[in-house]
Backbone and ligand atoms as CSV (ligand in chain L), in Angstrom:
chain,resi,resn,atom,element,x,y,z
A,1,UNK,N,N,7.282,-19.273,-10.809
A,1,UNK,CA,C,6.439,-19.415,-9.623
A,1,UNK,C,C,6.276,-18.071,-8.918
A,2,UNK,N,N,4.786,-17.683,-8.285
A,2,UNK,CA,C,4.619,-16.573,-7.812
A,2,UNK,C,C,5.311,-16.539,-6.351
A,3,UNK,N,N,5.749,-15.474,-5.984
A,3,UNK,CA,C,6.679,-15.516,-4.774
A,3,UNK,C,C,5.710,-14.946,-3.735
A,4,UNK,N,N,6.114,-15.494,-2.685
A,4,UNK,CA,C,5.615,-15.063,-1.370
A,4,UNK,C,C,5.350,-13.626,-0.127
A,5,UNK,N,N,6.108,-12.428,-0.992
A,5,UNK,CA,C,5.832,-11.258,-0.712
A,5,UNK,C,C,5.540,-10.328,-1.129
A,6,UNK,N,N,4.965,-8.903,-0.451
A,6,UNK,CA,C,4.284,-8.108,-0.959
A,6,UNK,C,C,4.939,-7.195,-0.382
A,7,UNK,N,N,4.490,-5.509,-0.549
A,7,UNK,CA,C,4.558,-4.343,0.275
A,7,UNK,C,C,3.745,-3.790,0.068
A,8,UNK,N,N,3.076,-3.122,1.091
A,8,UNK,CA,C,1.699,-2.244,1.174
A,8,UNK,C,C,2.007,-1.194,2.020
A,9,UNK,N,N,1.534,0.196,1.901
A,9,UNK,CA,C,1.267,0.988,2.757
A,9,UNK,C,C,-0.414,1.381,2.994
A,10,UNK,N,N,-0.420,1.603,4.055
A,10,UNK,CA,C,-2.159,2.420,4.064
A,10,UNK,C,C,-1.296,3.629,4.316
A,11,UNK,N,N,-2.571,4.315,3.229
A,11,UNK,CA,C,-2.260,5.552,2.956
A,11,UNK,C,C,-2.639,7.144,3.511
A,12,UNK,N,N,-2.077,8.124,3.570
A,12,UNK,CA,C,-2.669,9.311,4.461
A,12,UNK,C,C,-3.932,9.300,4.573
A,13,UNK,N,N,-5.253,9.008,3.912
A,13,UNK,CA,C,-6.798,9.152,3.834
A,13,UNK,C,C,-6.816,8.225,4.413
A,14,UNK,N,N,-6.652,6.887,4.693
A,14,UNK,CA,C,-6.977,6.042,5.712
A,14,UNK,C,C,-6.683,6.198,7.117
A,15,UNK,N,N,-5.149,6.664,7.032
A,15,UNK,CA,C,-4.696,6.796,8.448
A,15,UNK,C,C,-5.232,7.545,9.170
A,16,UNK,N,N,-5.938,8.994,8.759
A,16,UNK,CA,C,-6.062,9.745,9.010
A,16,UNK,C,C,-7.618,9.488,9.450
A,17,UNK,N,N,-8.449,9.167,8.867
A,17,UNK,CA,C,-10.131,8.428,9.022
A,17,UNK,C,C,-9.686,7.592,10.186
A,18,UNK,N,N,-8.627,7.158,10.435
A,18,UNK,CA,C,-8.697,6.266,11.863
A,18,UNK,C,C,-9.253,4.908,11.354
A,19,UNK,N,N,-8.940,3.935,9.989
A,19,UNK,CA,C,-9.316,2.902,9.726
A,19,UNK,C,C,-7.948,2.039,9.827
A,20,UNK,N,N,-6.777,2.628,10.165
A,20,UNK,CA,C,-5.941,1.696,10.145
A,20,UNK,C,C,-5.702,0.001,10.942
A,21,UNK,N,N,-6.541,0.355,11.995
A,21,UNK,CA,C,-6.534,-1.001,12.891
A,21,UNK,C,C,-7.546,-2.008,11.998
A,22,UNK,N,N,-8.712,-1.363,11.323
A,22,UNK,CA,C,-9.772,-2.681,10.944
A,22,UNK,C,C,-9.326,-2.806,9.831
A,23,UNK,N,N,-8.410,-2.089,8.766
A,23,UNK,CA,C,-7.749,-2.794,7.882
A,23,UNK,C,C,-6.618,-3.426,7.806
A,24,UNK,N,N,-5.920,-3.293,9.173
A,24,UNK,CA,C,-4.727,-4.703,9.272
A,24,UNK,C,C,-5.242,-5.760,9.664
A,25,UNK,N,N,-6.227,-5.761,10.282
A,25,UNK,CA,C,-6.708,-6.595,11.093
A,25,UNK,C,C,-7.631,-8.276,9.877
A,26,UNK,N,N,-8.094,-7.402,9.069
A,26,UNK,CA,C,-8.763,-7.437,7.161
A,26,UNK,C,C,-7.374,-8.101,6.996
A,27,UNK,N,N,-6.110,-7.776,6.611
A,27,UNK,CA,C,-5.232,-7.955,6.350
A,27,UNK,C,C,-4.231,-8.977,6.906
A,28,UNK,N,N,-4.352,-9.610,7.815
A,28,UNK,CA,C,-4.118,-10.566,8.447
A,28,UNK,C,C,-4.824,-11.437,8.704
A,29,UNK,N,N,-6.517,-11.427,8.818
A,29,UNK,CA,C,-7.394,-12.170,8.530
A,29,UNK,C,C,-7.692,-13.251,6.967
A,30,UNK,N,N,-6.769,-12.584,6.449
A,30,UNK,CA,C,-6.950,-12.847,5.290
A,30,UNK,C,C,-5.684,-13.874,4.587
A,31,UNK,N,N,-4.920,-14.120,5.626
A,31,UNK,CA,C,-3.434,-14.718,5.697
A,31,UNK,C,C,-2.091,-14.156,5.708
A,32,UNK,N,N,-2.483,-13.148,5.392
A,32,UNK,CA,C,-1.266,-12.662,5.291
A,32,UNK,C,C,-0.287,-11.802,6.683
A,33,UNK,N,N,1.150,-12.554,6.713
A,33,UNK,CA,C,1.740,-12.778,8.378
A,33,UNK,C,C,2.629,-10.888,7.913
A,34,UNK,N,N,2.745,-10.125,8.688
A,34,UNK,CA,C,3.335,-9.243,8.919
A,34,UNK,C,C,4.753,-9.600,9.155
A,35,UNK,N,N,5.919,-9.170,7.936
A,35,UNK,CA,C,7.047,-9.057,8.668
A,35,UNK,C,C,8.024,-7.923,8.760
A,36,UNK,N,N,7.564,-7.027,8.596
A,36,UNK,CA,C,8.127,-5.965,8.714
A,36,UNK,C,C,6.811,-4.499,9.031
A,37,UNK,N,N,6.830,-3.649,9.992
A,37,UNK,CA,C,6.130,-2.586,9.544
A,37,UNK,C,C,6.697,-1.015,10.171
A,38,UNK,N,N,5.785,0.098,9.310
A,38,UNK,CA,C,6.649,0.874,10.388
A,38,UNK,C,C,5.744,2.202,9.989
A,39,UNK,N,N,5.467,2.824,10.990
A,39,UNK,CA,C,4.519,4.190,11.138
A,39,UNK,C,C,5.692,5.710,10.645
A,40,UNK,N,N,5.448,6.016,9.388
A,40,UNK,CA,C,6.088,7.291,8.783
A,40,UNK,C,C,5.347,8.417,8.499
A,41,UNK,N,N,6.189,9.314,7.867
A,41,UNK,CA,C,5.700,10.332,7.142
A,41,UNK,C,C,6.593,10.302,5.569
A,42,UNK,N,N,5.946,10.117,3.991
A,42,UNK,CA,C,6.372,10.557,2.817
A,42,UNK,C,C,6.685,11.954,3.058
A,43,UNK,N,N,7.934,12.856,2.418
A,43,UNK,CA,C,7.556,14.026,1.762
A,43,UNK,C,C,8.198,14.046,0.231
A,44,UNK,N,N,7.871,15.151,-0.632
A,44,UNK,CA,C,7.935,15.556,-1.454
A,44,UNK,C,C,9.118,14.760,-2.022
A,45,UNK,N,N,10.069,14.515,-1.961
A,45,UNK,CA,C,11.585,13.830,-2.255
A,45,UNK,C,C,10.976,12.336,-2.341
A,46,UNK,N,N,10.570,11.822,-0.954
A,46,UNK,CA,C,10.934,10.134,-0.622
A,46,UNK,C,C,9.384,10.030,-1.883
A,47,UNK,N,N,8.521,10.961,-1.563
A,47,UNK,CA,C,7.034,10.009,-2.331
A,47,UNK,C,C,7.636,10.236,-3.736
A,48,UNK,N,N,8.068,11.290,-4.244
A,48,UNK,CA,C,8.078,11.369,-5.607
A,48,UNK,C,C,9.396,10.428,-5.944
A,49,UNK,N,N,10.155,10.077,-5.245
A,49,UNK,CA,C,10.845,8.748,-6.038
A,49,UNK,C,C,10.348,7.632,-5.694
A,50,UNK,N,N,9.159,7.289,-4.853
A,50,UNK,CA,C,8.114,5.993,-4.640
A,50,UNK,C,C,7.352,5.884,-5.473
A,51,UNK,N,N,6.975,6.900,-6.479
A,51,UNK,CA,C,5.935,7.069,-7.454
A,51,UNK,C,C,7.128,7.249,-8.898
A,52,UNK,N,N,8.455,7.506,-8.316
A,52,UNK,CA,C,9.001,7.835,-10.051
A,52,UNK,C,C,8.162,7.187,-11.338
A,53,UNK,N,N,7.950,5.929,-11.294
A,53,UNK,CA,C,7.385,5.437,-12.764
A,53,UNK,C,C,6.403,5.912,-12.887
A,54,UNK,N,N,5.409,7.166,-12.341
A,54,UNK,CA,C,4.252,7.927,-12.231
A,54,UNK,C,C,4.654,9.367,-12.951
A,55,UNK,N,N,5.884,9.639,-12.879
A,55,UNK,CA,C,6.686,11.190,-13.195
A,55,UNK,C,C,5.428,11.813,-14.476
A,56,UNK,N,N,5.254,10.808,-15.471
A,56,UNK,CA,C,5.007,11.969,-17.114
A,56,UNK,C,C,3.107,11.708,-16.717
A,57,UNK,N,N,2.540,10.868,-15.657
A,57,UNK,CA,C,1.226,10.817,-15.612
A,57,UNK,C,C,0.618,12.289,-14.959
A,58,UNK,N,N,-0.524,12.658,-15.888
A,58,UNK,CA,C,-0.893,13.991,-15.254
A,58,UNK,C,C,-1.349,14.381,-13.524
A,59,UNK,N,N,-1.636,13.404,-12.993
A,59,UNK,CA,C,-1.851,13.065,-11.435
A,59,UNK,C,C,-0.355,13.065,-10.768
A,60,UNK,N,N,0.515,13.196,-11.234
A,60,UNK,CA,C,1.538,12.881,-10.655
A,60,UNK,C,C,2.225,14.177,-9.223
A,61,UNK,N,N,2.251,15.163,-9.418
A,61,UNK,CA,C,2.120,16.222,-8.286
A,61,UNK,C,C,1.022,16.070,-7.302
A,62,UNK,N,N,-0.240,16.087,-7.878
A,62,UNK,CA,C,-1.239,15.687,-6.925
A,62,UNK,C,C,-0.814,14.247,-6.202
A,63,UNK,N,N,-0.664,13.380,-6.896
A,63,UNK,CA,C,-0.286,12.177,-5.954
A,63,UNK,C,C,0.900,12.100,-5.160
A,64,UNK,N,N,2.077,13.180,-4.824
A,64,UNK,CA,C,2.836,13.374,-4.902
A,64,UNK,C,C,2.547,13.965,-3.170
A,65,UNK,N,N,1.514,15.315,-3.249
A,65,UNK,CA,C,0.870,15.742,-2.416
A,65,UNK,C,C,0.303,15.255,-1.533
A,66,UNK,N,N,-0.596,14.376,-2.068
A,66,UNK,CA,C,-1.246,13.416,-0.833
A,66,UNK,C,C,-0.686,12.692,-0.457
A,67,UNK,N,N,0.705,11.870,-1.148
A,67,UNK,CA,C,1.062,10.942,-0.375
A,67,UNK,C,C,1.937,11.397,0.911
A,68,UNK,N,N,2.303,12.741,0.714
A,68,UNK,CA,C,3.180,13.225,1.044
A,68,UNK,C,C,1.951,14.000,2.719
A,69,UNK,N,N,0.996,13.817,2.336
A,69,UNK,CA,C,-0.098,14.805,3.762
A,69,UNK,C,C,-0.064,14.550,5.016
A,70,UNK,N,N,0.406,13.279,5.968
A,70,UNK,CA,C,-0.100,12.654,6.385
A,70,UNK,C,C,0.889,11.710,6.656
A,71,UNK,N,N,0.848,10.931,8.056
A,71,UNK,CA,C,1.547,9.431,8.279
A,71,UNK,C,C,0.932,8.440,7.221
A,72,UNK,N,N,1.836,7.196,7.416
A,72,UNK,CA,C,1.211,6.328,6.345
A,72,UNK,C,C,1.871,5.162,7.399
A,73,UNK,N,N,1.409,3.814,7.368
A,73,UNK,CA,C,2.037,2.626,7.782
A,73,UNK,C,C,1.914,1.637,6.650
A,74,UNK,N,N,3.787,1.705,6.404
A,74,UNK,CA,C,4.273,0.813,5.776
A,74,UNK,C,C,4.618,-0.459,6.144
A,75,UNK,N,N,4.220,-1.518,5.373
A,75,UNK,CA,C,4.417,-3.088,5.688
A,75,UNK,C,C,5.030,-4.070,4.801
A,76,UNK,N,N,5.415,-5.025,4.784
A,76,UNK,CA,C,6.147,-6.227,4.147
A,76,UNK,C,C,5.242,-7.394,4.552
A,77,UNK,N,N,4.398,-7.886,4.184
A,77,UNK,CA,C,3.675,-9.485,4.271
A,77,UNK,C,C,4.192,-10.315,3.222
A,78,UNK,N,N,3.717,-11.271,4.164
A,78,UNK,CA,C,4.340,-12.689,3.625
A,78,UNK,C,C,3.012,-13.830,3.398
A,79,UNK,N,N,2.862,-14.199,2.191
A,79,UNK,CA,C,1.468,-15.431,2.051
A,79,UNK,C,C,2.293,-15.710,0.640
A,80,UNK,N,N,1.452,-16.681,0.641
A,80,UNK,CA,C,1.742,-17.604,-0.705
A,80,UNK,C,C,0.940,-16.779,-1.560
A,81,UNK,N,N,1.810,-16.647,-3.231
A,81,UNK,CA,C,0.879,-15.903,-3.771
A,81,UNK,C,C,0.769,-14.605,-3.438
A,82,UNK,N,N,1.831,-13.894,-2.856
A,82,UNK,CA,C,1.049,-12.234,-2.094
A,82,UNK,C,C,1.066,-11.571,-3.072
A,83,UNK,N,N,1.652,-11.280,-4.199
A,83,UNK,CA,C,0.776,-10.266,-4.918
A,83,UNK,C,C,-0.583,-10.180,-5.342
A,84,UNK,N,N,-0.623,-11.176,-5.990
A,84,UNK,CA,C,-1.848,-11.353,-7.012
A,84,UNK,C,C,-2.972,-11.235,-5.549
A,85,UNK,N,N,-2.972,-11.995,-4.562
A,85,UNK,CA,C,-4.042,-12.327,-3.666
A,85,UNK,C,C,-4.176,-11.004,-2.884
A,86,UNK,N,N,-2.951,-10.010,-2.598
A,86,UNK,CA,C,-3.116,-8.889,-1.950
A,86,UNK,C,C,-3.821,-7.970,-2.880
A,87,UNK,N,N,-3.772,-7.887,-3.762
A,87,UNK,CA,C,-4.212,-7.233,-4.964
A,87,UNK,C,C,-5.341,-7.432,-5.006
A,88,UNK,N,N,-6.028,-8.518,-4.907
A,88,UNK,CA,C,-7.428,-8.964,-4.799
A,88,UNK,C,C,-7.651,-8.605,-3.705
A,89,UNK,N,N,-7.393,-8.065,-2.776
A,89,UNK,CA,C,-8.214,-7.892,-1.197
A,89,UNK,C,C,-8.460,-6.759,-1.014
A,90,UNK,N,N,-7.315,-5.928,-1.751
A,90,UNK,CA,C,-7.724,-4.576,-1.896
A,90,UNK,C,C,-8.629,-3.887,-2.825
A,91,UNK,N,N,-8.734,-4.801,-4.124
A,91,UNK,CA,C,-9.972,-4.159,-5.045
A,91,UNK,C,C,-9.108,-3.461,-5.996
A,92,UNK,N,N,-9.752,-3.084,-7.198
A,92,UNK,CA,C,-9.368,-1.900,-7.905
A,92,UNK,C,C,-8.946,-0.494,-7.484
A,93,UNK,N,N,-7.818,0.062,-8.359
A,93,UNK,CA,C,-7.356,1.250,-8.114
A,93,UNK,C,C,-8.971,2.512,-8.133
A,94,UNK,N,N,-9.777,2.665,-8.691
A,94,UNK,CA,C,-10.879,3.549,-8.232
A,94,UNK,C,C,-12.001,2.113,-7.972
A,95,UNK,N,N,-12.216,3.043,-6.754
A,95,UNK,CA,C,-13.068,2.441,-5.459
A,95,UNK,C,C,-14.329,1.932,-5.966
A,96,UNK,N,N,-14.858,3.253,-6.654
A,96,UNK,CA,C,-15.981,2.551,-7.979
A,96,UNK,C,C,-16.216,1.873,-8.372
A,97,UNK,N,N,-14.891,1.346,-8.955
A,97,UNK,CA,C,-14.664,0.263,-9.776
A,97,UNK,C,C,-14.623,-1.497,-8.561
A,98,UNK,N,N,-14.310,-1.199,-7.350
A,98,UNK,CA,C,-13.691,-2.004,-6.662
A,98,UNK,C,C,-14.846,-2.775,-6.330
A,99,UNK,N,N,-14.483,-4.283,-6.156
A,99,UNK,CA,C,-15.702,-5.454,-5.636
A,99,UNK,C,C,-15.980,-5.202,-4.654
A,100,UNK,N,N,-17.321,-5.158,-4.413
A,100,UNK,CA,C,-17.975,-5.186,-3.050
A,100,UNK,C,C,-16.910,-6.089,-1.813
A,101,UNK,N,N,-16.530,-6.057,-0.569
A,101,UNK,CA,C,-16.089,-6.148,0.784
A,101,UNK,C,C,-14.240,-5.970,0.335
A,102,UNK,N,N,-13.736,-5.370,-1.365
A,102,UNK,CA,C,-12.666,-4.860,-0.625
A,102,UNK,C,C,-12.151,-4.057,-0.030
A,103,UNK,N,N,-10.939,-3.733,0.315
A,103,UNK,CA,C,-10.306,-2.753,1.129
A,103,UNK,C,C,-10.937,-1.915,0.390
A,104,UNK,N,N,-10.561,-1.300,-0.474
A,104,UNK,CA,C,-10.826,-0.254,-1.345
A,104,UNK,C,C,-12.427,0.278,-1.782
A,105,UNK,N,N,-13.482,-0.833,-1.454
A,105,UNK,CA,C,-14.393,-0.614,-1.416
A,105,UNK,C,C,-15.205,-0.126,-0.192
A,106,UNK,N,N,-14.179,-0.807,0.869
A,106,UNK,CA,C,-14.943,-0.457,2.336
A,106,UNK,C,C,-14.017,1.356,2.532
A,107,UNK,N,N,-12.987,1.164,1.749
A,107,UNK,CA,C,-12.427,2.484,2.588
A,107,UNK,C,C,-11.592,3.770,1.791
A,108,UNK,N,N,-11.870,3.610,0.487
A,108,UNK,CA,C,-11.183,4.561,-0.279
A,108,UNK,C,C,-12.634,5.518,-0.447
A,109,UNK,N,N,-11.963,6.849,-0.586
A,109,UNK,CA,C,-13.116,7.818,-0.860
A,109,UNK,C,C,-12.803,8.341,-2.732
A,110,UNK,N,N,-11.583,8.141,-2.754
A,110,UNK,CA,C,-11.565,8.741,-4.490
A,110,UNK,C,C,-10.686,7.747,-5.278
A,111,UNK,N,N,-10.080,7.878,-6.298
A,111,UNK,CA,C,-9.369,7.357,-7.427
A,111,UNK,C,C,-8.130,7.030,-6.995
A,112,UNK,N,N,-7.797,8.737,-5.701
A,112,UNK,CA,C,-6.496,9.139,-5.881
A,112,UNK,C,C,-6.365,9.171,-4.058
A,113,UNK,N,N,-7.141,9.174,-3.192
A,113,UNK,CA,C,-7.202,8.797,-2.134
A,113,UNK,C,C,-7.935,7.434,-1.713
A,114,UNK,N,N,-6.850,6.249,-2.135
A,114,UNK,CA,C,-7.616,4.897,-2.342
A,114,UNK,C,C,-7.322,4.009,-1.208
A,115,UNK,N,N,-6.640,4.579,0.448
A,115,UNK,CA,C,-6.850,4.317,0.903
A,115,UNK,C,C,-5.583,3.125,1.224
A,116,UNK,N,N,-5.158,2.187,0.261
A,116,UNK,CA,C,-3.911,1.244,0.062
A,116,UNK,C,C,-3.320,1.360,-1.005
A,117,UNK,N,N,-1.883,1.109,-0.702
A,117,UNK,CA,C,-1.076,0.773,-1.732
A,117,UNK,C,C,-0.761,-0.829,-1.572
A,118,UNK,N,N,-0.986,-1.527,-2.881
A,118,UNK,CA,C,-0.582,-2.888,-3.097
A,118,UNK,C,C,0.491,-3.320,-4.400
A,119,UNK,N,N,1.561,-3.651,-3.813
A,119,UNK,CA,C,2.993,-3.500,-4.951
A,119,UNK,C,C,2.178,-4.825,-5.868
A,120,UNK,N,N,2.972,-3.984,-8.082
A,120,UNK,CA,C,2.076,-5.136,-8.834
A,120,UNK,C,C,2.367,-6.138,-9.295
A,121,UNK,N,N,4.083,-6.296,-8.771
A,121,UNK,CA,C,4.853,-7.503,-9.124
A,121,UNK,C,C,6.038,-7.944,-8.062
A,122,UNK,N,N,6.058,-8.998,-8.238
A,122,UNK,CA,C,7.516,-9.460,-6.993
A,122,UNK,C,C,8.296,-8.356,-7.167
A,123,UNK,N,N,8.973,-8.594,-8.778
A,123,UNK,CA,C,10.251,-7.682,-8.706
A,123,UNK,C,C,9.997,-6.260,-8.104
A,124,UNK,N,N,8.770,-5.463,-8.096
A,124,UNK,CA,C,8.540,-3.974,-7.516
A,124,UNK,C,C,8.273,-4.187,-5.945
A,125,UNK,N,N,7.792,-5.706,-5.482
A,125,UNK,CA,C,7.388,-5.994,-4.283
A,125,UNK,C,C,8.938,-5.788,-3.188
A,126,UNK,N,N,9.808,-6.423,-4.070
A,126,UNK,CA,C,11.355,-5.804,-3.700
A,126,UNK,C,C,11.539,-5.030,-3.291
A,127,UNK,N,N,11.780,-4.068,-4.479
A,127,UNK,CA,C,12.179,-2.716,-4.332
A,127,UNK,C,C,11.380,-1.731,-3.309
A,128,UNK,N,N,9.921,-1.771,-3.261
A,128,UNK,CA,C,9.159,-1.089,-2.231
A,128,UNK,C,C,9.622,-1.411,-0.831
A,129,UNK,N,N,9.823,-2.721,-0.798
A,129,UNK,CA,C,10.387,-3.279,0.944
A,129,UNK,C,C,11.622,-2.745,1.040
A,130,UNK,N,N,12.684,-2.637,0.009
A,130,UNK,CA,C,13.854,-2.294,0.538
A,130,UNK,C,C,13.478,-0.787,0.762
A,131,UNK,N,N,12.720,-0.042,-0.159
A,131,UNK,CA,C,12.612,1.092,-0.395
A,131,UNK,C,C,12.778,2.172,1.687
A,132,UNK,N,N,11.670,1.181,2.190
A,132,UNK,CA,C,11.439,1.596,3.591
A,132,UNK,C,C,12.061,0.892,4.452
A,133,UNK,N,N,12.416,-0.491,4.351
A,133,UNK,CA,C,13.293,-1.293,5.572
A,133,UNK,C,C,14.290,-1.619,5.073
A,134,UNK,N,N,15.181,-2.197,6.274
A,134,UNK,CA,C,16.791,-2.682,6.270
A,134,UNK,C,C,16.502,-3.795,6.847
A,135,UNK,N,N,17.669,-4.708,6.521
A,135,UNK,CA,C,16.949,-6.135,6.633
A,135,UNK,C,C,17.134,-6.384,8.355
A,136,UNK,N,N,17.433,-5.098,9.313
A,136,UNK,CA,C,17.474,-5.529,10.863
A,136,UNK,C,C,15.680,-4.952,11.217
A,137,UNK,N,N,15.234,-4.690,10.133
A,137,UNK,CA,C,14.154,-3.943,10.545
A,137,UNK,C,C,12.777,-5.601,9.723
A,138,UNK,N,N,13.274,-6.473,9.851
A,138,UNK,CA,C,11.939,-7.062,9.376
A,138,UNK,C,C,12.261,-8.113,10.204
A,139,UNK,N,N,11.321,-9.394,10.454
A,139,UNK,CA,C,11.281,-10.514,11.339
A,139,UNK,C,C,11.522,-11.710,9.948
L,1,GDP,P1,P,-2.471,1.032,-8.051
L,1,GDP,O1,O,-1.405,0.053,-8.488
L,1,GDP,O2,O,-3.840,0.421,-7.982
L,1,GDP,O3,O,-2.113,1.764,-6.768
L,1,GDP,O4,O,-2.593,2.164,-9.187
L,1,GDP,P2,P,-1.491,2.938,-10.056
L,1,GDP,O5,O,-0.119,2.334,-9.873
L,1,GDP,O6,O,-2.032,3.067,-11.440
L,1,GDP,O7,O,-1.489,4.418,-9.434
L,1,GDP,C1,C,-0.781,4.724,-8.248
L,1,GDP,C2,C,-1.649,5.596,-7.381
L,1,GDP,O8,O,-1.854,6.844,-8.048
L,1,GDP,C3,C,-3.064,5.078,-7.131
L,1,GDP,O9,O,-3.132,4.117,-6.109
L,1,GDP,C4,C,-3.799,6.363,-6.783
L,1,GDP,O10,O,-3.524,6.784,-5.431
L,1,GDP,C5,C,-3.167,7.348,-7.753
L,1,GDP,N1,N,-3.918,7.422,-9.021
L,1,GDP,C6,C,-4.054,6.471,-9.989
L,1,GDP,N2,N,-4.789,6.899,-11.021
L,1,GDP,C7,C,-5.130,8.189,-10.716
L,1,GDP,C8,C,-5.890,9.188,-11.400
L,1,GDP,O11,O,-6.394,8.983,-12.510
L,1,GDP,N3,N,-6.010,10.402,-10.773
L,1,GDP,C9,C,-5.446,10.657,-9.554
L,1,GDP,N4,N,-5.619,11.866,-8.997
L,1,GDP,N5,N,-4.727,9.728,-8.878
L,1,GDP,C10,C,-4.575,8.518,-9.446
């Protein structure tokens, strides 16, 4: 059975465009209840072990970079179904590619500045939440 949580960050190119309010807002409209969040900065250390399974991909410094540019707000939601359905709200990884009214279509500008991160399985949906919170830090 698919489990009930996710982790997402919006990412430096969003935060930074000032879209962060109309895409939580997308994001909760959409069912999904906030239980944990928190306004950071990645650098070089924390992103490149958030991306480790990215290490041998040739984007991997560059993504490394951007994630690292910039605040990001990290979150933990809760819906039935949150991967698969968060995954769908955000669209495909290039924006191009992404269905017309998703996240990713209304607000990514490249491949690699896409605007959200959406974890692609429970078990990684885990590890990303613990990755940024402690369990006094979620509702
Ligand atoms: P996601 O699950 O849709 O986020 O995609 P992936 O796990 O495959 O990639 C992680 C992140 O790396 C993406 O969200 C992008 O920010 C970035 N990325 C993926 N593919 C590319 C690429 O071909 N080039 C660059 N520069 N960045 C990429």
């Amino acid at each position: 059975m698919a489990g009930n949580i996710t982790f997402t960050m919006i990412k430096p190119d969003a935060f930074r465009a000032g879209n962060s309010g109309t895409m939580i807002k997308m994001i909760q409209e959409a069912g999904f209840a906030i239980k944990a969040m928190k306004l950071t900065q990645l650098n070089a250390k924390t992103a490149g072990a958030f991306y480790a399974v990215h290490k041998e991909r040739p984007f991997y410094q560059d993504l490394i970079s951007y994630m690292s540019s910039g605040p990001i707000i990290a979150m933990i939601l809760e819906k039935a179904n949150a991967v698969e359905d968060f995954r769908k709200l955000i669209g495909a990884t290039d924006p191009a590619k992404a269905e017309e009214g998703t996240i990713r279509k209304l607000f990514a500008t490249s491949i690699e500045a896409n605007a959200i991160h959406g974890s692609d399985s429970d078990e990684n949906a885990g590890i990303e939440g613990d990755f940024f919170f402690s369990q006094f830090e979620r509702v």
